[in-house]
C-alpha positions in Angstrom: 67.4 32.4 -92.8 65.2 30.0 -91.4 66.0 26.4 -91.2 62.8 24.0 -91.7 63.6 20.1 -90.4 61.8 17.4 -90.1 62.2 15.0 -86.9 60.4 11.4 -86.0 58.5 11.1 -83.0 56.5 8.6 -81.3 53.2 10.9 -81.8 54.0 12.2 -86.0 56.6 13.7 -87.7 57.1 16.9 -86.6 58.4 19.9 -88.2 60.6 22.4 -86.8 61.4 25.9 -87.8 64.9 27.9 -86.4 67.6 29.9 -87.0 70.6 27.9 -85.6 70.1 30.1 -82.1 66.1 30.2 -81.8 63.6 27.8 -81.9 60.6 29.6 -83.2 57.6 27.0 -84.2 56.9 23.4 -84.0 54.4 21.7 -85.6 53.0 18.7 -87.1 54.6 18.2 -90.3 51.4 18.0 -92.1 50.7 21.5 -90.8 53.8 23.5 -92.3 51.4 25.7 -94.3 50.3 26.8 -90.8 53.7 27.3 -89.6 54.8 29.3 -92.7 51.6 31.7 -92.0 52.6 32.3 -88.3 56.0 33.5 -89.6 54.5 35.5 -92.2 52.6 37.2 -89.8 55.0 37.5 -87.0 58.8 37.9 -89.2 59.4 40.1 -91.4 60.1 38.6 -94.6 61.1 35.6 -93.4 63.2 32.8 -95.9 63.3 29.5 -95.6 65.4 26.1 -96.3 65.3 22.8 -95.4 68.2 21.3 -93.3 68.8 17.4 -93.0 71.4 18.5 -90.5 70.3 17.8 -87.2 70.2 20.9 -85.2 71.2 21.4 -80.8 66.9 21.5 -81.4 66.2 18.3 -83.4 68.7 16.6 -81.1 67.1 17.8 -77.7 63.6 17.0 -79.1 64.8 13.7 -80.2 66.3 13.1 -76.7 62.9 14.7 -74.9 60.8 12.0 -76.6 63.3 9.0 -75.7 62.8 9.8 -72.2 65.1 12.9 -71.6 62.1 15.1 -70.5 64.3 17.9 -69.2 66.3 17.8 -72.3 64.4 20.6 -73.9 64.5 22.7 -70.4 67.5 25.3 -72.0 66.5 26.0 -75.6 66.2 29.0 -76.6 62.7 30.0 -77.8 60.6 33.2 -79.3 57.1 33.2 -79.3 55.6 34.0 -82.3 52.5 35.2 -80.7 50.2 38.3 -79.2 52.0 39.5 -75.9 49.2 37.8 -74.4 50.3 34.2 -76.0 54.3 35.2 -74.9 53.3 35.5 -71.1 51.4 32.2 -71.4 53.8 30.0 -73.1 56.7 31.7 -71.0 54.6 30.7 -67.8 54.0 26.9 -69.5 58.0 26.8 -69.7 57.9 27.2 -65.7 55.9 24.5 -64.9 58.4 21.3 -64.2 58.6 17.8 -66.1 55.5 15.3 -64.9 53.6 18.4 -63.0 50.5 20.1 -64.5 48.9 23.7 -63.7 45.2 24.7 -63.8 44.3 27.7 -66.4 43.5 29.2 -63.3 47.1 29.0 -61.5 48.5 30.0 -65.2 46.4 33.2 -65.3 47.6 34.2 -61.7 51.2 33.7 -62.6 50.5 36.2 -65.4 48.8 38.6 -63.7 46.0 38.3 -65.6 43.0 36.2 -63.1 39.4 36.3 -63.9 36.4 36.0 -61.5 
């Protein structure tokens, strides 16, 4: 069963979607349709509910965005993606709080360099 919840941020609402143990989407709240698309496409048969219990997620999201930027540094993710996207966003989770990384440097990490 996948848990839908809704947290405040400074930027919007956003709208997270887990099972208790994964994190796998976040979005806008506005763009759940979009969110409930990617797990159609991605989990198979995939049930929802929304949860006003604050999850180990919501909590570490809320503390990210009050200044804890390494709060979200051990959740457990999936990526709901090609296995292209996977390699990407598991090479965006190595890059460290306040530091950036070209496209370039990302498609070296992955093994994957153009030009």
């Amino acid at each position: 069963m996948w848990q839908l919840e809704n947290i405040k941020s400074p930027i919007g609402n956003i709208l997270l979607m887990h099972n208790g143990e994964v994190l796998a989407a976040l979005d806008f709240e506005d763009h759940e349709g979009r969110m409930r698309k990617l797990a159609d496409r991605y989990l198979s048969n995939p049930d929802f509910v929304r949860t006003k219990t604050r999850s180990t997620f919501g909590q570490a999201l809320e503390a990210y965005f009050e200044g804890g930027v390494n709060m979200i540094n051990g959740l457990t993710t999936i990526a709901l993606g090609t296995a292209f996207q996977a390699k990407v966003w598991a090479a965006l989770r190595t890059i460290p709080a306040g530091h950036t990384r070209s496209y370039a440097e990302i498609a070296r990490q992955i093994g994957t360099p153009k030009g």
